[in-house]
N, C-alpha and C positions, 0 to 999 in steps of 0.2 A: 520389490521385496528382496531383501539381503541374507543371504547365509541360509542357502537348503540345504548343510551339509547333515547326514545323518539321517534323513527325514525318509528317504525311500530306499528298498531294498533293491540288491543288484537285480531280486528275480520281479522285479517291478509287480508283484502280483494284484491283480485287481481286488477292490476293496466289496464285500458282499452286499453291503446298506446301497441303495441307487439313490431312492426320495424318501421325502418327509412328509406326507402329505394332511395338514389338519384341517379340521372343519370346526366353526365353530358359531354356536346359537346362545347368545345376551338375551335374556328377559329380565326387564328390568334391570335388578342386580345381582343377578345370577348366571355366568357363564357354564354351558353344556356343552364340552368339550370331547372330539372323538380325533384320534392323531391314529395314521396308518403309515406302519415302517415296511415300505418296499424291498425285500431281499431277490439277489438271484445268487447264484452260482455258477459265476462263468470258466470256474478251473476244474480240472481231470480229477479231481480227487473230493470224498465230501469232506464239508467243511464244518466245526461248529464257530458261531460268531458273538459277540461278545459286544454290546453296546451300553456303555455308561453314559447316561444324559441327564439335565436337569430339569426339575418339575419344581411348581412354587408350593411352597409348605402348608398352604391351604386346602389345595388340590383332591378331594376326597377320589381315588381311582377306586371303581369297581367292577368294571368288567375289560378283560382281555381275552383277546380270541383269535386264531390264527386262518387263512384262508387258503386251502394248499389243494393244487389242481382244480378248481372249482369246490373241493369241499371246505365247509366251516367245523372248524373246530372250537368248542368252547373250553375256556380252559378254568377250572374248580380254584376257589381260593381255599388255601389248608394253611394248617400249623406250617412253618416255613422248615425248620430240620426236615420233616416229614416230603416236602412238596422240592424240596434240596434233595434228597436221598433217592425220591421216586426220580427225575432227573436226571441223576448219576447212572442209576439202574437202566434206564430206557437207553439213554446214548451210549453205554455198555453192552448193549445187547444186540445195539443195529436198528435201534428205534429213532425216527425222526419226534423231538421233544424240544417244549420253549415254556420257557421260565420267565418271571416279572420278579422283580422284589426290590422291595424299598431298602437303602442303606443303612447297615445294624448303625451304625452312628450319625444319621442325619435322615431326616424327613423329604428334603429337598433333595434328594441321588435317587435315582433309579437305575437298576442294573436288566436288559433285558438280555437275554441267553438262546439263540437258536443253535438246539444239538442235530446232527447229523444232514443238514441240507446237501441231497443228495447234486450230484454233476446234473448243469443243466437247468435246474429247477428253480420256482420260483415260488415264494411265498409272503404273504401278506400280512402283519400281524398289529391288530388296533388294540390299541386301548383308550376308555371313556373317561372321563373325571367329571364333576362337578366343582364350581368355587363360587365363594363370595368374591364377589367385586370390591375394593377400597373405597373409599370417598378420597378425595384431594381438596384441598385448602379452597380449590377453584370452583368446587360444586361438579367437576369429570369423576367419570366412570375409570379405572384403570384397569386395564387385562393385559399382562405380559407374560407372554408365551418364551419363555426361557429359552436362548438360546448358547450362551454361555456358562460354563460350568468353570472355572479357574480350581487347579492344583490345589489341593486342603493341605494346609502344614499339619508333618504329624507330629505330636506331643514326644520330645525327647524320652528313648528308652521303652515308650508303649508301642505294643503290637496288639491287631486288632483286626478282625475278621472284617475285611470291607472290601464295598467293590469299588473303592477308591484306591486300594493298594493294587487293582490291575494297571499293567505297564502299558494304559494307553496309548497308545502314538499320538503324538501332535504336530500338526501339518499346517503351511501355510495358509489363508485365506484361499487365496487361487489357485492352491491344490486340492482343495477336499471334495471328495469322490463323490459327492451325494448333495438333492438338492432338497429345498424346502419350499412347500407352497400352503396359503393359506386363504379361505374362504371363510365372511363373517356374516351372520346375517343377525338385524339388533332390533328389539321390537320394546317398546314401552306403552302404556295407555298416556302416557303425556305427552307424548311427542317427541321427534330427536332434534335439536338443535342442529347439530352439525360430531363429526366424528376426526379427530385428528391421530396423527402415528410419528414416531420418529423414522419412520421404515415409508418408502416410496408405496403407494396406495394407490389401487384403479379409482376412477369417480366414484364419489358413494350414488350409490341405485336407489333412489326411494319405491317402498314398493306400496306404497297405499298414496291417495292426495292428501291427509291428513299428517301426513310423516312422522307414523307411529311404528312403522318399520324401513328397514333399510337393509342393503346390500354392501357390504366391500371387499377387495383382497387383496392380497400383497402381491406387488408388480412382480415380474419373475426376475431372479435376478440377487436375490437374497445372499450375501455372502457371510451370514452366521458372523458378523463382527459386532452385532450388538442384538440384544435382548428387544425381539419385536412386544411392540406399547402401541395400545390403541386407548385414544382419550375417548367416552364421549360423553356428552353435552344433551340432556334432556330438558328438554323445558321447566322441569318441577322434580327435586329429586330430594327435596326433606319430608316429602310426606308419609307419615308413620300407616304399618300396615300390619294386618296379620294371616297369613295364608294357615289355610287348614288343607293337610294330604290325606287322603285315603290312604289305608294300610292294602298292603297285598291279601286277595281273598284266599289262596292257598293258606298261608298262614294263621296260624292258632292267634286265638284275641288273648291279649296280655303277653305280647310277647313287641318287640322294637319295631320290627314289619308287618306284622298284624293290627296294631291298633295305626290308630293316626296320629299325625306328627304334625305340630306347632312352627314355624316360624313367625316370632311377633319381631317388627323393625320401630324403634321408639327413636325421636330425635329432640330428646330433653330440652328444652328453651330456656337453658340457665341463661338469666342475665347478665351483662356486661358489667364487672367492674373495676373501676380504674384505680382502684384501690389494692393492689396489688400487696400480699404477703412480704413480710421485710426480712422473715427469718428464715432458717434452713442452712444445713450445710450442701454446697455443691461440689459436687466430687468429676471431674472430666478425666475417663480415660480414653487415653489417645493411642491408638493403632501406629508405631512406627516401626512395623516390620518394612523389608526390602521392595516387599509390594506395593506401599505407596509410595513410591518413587513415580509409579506408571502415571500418563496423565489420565483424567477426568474422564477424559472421551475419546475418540481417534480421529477428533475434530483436527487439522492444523493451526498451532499455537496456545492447544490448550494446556488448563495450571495442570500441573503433577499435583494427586491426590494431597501428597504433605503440605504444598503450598495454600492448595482451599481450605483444608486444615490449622493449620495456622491463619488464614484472617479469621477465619470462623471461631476460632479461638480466643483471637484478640476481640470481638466484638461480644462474644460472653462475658470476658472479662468486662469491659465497660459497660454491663448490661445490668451488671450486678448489683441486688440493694444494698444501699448501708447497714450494716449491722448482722449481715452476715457471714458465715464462716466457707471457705473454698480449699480445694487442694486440685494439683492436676498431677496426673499420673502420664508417663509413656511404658509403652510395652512392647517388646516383639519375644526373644529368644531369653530374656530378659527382661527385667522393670527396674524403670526410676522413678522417684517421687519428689515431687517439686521441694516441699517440706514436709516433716517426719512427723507431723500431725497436719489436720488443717486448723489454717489459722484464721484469723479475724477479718476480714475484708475493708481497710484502710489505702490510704494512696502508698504507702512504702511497701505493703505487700502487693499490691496490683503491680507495681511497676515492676518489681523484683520478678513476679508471674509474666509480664511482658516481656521483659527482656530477655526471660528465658523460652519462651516459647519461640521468638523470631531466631532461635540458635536451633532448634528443633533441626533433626534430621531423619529420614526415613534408612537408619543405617541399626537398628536394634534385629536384624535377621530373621527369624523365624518370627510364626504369629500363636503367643501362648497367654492367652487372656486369663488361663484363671488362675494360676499364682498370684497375678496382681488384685485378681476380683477376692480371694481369701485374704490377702494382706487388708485390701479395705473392710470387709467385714470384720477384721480379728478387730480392728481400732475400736476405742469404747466412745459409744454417744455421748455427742453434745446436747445437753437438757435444752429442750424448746426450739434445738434445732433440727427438725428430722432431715434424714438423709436423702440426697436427689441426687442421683446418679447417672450420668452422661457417658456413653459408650460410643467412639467412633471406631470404626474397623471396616475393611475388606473383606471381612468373613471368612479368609481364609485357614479354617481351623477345622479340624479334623473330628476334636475331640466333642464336641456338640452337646451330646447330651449330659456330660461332665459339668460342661457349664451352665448349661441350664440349669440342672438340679441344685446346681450351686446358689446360683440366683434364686431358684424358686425357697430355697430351705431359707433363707435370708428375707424372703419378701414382706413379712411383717413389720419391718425395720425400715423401708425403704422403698421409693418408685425409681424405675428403671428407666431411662429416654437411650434409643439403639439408635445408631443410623448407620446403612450398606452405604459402601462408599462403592461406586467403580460399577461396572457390567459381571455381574455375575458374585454378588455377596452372597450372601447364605442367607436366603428366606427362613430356614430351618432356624437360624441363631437369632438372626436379627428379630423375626419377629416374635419368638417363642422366649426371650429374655425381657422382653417388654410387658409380653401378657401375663406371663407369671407375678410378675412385680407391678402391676397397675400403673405402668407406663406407658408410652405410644412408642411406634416407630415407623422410620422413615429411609426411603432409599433413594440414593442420589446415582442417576444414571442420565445417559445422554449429555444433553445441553444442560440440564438442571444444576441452579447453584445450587452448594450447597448450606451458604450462609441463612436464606430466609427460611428453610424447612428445619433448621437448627436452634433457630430464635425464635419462630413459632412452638416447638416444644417448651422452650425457656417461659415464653406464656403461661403455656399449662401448668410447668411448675410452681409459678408463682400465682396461680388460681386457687381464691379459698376454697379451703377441701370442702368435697361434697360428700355428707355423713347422713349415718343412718339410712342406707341404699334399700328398699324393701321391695320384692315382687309381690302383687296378689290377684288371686285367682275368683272371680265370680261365675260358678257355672251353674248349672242344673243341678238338681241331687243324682248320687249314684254318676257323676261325671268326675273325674279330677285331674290334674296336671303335673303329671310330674318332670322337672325340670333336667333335662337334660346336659345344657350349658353350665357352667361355674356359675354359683351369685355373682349379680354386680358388685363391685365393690370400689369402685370407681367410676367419677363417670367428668369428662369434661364437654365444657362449651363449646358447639359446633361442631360434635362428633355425633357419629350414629350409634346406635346399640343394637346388637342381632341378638335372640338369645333361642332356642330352639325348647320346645316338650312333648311330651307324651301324653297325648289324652286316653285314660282308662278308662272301666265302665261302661255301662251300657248308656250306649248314645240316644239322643230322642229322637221318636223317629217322624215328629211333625217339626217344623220348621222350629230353629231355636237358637238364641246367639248366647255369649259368654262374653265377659269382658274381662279385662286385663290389666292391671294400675302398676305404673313405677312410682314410687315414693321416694323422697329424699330430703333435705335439710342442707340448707347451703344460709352460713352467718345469722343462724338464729330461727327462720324463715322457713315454713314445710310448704312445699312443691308437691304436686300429683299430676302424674299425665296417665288419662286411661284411654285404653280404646276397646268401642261394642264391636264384634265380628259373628259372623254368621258361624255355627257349628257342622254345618251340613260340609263332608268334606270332600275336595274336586280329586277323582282320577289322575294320575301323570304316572305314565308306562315307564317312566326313568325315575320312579320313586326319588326327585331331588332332595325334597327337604327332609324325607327317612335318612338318603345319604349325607348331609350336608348338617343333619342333626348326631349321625353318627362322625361323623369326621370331630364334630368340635368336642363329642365326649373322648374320643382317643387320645385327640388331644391335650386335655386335661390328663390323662392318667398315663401316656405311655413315652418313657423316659429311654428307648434304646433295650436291647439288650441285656445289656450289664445295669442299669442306673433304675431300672422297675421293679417297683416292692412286690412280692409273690401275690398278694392279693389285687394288685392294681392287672396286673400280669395276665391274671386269669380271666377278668372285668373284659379287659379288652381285646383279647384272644374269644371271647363269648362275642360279643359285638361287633368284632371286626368278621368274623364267622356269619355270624347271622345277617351283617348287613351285605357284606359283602365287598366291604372296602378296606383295603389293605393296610397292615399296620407295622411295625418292627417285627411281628411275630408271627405272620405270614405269608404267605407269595403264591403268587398266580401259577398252574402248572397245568399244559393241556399235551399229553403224549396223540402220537396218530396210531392208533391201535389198528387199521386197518390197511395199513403196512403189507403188501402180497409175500415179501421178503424181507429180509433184515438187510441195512444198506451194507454192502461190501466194501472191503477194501478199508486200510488206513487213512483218519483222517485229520487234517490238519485244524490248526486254529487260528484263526483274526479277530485282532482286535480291532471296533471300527474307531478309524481316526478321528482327531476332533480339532477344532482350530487355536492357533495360536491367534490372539487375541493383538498384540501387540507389537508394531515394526521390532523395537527394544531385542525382544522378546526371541526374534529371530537371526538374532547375529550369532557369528563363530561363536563369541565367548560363552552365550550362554547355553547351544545344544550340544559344541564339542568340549568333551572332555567337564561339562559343569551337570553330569548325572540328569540330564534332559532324557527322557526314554525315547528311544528311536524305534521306527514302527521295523516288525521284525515277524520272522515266522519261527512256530513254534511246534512239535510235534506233541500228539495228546496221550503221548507215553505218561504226562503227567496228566491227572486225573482231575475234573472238575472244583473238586474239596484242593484238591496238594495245589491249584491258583489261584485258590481264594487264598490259600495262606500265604503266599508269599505278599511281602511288605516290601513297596518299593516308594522309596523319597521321593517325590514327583519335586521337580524346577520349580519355583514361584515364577510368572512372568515379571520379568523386572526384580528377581531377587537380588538381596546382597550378602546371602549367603555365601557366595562362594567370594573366595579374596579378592579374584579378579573383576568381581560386579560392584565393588562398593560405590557409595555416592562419593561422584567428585564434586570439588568445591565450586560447580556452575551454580549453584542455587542460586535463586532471585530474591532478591530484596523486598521482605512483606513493607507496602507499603504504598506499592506503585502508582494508584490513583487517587487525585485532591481525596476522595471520600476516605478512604484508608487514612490517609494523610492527619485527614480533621481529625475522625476516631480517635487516632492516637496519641494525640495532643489532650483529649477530654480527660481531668481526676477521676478521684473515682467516687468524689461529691457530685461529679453530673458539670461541672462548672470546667471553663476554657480561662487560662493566661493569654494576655492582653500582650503578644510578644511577637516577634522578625517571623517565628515561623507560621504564625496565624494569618498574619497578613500577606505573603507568599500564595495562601492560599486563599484568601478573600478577593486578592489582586489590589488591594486597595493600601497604599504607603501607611506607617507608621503612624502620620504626622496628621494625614489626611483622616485616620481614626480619632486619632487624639481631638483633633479638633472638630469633630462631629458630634461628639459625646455630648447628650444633652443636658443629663443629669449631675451635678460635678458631686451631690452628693453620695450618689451612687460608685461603688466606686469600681475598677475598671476590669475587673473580670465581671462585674454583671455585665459590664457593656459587651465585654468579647463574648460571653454565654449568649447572650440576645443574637450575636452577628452573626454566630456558627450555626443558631437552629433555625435563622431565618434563610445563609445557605444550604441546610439542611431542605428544607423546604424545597427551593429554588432550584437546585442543581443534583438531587439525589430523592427528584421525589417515583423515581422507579426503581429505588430500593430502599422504601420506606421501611419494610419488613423489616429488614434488618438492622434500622436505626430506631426503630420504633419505642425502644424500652429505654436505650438509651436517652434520647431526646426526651422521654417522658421526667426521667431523672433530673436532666438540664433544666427542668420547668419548673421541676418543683424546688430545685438550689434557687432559680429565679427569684421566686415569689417570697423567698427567706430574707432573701437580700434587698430586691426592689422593691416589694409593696407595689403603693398605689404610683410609683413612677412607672412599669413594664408600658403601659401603651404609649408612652412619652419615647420609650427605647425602641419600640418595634415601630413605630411608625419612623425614626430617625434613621433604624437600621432599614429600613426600605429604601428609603430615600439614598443614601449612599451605596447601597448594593445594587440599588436602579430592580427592586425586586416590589410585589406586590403581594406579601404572604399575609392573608390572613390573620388576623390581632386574636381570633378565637383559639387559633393552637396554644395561644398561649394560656387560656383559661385554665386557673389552679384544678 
């Protein structure tokens, strides 16, 4: 690791945070998460400490509670000014006090605060969450426990009460003070196939002979350079359900925790069709702030985000159907727009779109997405083409809830496809611009490319819509549901749908079921999937699905801050109260009132360090003298509130903000492997030229094609179409994902051209390519 300069203070002070220690329990698809932050205080003086980390924007947290001397302290969730003020007041007076609270701008921040940790002492302070688990393309379970947080660019000229404007310290990998351990334990009634991680993992433990639960944990050793992911693998995980929770008996009936709570899971069985939408405008904005320069992963030799970026680009481009309309956007501190509307999707605009994409550079500086997201909405619609919208980014944006509401006020116009690029995007942006606009998203981290999880969204897009989305409810009399999630309003192919209610009324008190219908309309065609469940509802001491039904209404209505209508405001300030799961508008606070004395003495502040993510990242250029915060001590002459307000530019890793970061002219040539190669030879009719560079890449001479062609009426770009999808087949059949819409394209240009010669071509192009593909891919 190169360049510590900055990073630690002359007076070396030790750092207060020691471990991280989580525990964590999967049922089914529901993660019951409890994370305990080990403080001590090993200097002469008390300290207050200051830990910004990140949490994934599903995360419903409801209980924090501190454990100091043997004693537990629970700490009350309040109105956040209120639970902020009480805080100030306590560590002002000589009271030992700790604070939680979510980031006024982002979902995904949490800020935790221990005031006055006296010399000596040591304290312990957890907090629990609740989340849904994703599904993946693959049929895994995904749980990632955040351990990356990257620098949020802040929006030119706005100042804004965050605890991302604390002056962090960032330290190298093999410096930071503190460790992390994790224990998982995973139970399903189907069984676990097997459990995978990018992070080194003990054996899993099966704990039953049926292996319907298991054991695992993370090896020790952890060095916070990437986002720990645990896959797993059930034997059966499409099968729709609906859990019924008991309400808390303390609690009054008709109220969120008094009555009982709905979780229904539907996994609609839209049919396959290959008939894919021709129309639509496609809109790609591209993230070229200074931080995608960084690479993919901290694998050696991996691409720099711009580079995956651009193929992935280039392979939309040729994905595209005829007769639709496209534009691409780049963005960082700035935007460019490819053309000043979008235009018609032809081979002289595609190419013109290629050529300019392979110039692409990650040199646009800061990352300010919604100037460009208000330039495309200001554009006026193309009739018959609705808008589809492709957003790639780093996440690194400050302004969050800005943009969301942005997208959301827009979303009747439009679906949204997001993708996190990199270790540590913004779950908050990425996936809350998606769901507003009935879009999906996707995050690329690790080893994961990012070309098939980008072309699988281009799928969706081009799925006929599914209309007339209806819920209904059959119960008992004097029983009813009321819906706590957003209506569906979307729904695609080999996704799951979660949607959470409230059951009111008085319940039967002899055994009794209710049933539940999704309705819908796809090409003409009415769809029903219902499911009978029992009414009678099960005990769970951690109220999941009370919290996890509250989490997804907050959701819905709470926009930050500044960006929530007064009556949304108030909705979730009620709920987030009553449930007890925190939102923009309030925060965790538990003072030690039994305190024999008030702590003495003045005392100092740390802020706990957090890693730099990236060798880059750690050179002279970018901590000395390029505004990189260095970890520093500070006296608490200033007061709690006077450092929240101070606004400090955090570094982007890999920025090129500063003159002396910009990209130099190393960039690599998109292009590099035959598969790239072929791609970008394909029009943007789906059909290949018959030419020196196709055969380069077939391996097979000019001459020797020529003379192989069996058809002479045919003429010789069918033959070269024929010979690129059958090495399509042959030499690229493990990223088929990614050629998949393409090559569908090539099939049906085929069948325009050849008719009833095609299996006279595929069996000739076997023969010459010494290949054996199947004559059936070719079926119109």
């Amino acid at each position: 690791m190169e360049g510590s300069c900055g990073l630690i203070t002359l007076q070396k002070k030790p750092v207060a945070l020691k471990s991280i220690s989580v525990t964590l329990s999967i049922h089914e698809f529901v993660a019951c998460v409890s994370a305990t932050l080990n403080y001590e205080n090993e200097e002469k003086v008390p300290l207050e400490a200051s830990f910004v980390f990140p949490m994934d924007e599903d995360s419903a947290v409801y209980s924090f509670e501190a454990l100091v001397d043997g004693k537990k302290i629970v700490a009350e969730l309040q109105d956040k000014m209120e639970a902020q003020q009480k805080y100030e007041d306590a560590i002002s007076q000589g009271q030992e006090a700790y604070l939680l609270e979510e980031d006024s701008d982002s979902r995904d921040v949490f800020c935790c605060n221990v005031g006055n940790l006296q010399p000596g002492s040591k304290v312990e302070l957890t907090l629990r969450y609740v989340q849904e688990l994703p599904l993946d393309a693959d049929g895994a379970l995904r749980y990632v426990l955040p351990a990356i947080l990257n620098p949020r660019y802040h929006l030119s000229g706005r100042l804004e009460d965050s605890c991302l404007d604390i002056k962090t310290p960032l330290v190298p990998l093999d410096e930071l003070p503190y460790t992390l351990s994790m224990v998982a334990t995973i139970s399903s009634q189907h069984g676990i196939q097997r459990v995978h991680s990018n992070c080194p993992l003990s054996a899993v433990a099966f704990l039953a002979d049926d292996k319907t639960s298991a054991q695992v944990s993370l090896a020790e050793g952890h060095k916070f350079d990437r986002d720990v992911e645990l896959l797993i693998y059930y034997r059966e995980v499409h099968s729709p359900r609906v859990s019924v929770e008991a309400g808390m008996l303390e609690k009054k009936p008709d109220s969120l925790m008094g009555d009982p709570s709905v979780m229904v899971s539907f996994y609609p069985n839209i049919p396959e069709d290959e008939a894919s939408v021709t129309c639509g405008e496609f809109v790609f904005l591209m993230d070229c702030s200074g931080s995608m320069q960084c690479p993919m992963n901290n694998q050696d030799g991996s691409q720099s985000r711009i580079e995956a970026a651009q193929e992935t680009l280039i392979l939309l481009l040729k994905s595209l159907p005829i007769g639709c309309y496209f534009n691409i956007y780049q963005f960082g501190s700035s935007y460019k727009e490819f053309f000043p509307e979008s235009v018609k999707y032809t081979q002289q605009t595609m190419e013109e779109a290629v050529n300019r994409v392979k110039l692409m550079r990650a040199d646009l500086g800061g990352t300010e997405i919604l100037a460009p997201l208000q330039n495309i909405y200001r554009k006026p619609s193309i009739p018959g083409h609705p808008l589809q919208l492709f957003i790639f980014t780093d996440g690194e944006v400050s302004d969050t809830f800005s943009v969301i509401k942005e997208v959301q006020s827009n979303g009747n116009k439009h679906r949204c496809f997001s993708f996190g690029i990199g270790e540590g995007a913004s779950t908050s942006l990425i996936k809350s611009i998606a769901r507003v606009s009935g879009g999906t998203s996707e995050f690329i981290t690790g080893k994961d490319r990012m070309q098939p999880k980008v072309l699988r969204s281009l799928k969706h897009s081009l799925q006929p819509a599914v209309e007339d989305i209806s819920l209904s409810w059959n119960l008992p009399p004097g029983v009813s549901a009321n819906l706590l999630s957003p209506e569906p309003t979307v729904i695609f192919r080999g996704q799951r749908l979660i949607l959470y209610a409230r059951l009111t009324g008085k319940m039967p008190a002899a055994e009794a079921t209710g049933e539940v219908g999704l309705k819908y309309t796809l090409q003409g065609k009415r769809f029903e999937d219902k499911l009978t469940f029992s009414l009678k509802p099960k005990p769970d001491a951690d109220l999941t699905i009370h919290r996890l039904a509250a989490k997804s209404f907050i959701q819905t209505k709470d926009l930050g801050l500044t960006q929530t209508p007064a009556m949304d405001k108030k909705d979730v300030l009620k709920i987030s109260i009553e449930s007890g799961v925190i939102s923009s508008f309030t925060a965790f606070i538990a003072i030690n009132k039994e305190l024999k004395k008030p702590v003495q003495g003045p005392r100092v502040y740390r802020e706990i360090p957090r890693p730099v993510l990236y060798k880059a990242f750690m050179s002279p250029r970018f901590l000395c003298g390029s505004g990189a915060p260095l970890l520093h001590t500070q006296s608490l002459g200033s007061t709690y509130s006077s450092l929240r307000g101070s606004v400090s530019m955090m570094g982007n890793p890999c920025s090129s903000n500063n003159s002396r970061t910009k990209s130099k002219s190393s960039h690599k040539v998109i292009g590099g492997t035959k598969l790239m190669q072929l791609i970008d030879l394909q029009k943007a009719n789906g059909s290949w030229d018959l030419n020196e560079d196709l055969t380069k890449i077939l391996g097979v001479s000019l001459e020797d094609l020529l003379a192989a062609h069996p058809a002479q009426h045919v003429d010789l770009s069918g033959w070269a179409t024929v010979l690129a999808v059958v090495w399509l087949h042959t030499h690229g059949k493990d990223k088929k994902m990614e050629w998949e819409l393409l090559e569908r394209k090539a099939v049906a240009w085929i069948h325009t051209q050849a008719g009833s010669t095609v299996p006279m071509l595929v069996k000739a192009a076997n023969t010459l390519l010494k290949s054996s593909v199947d004559p059936a891919v070719f079926a119109p």
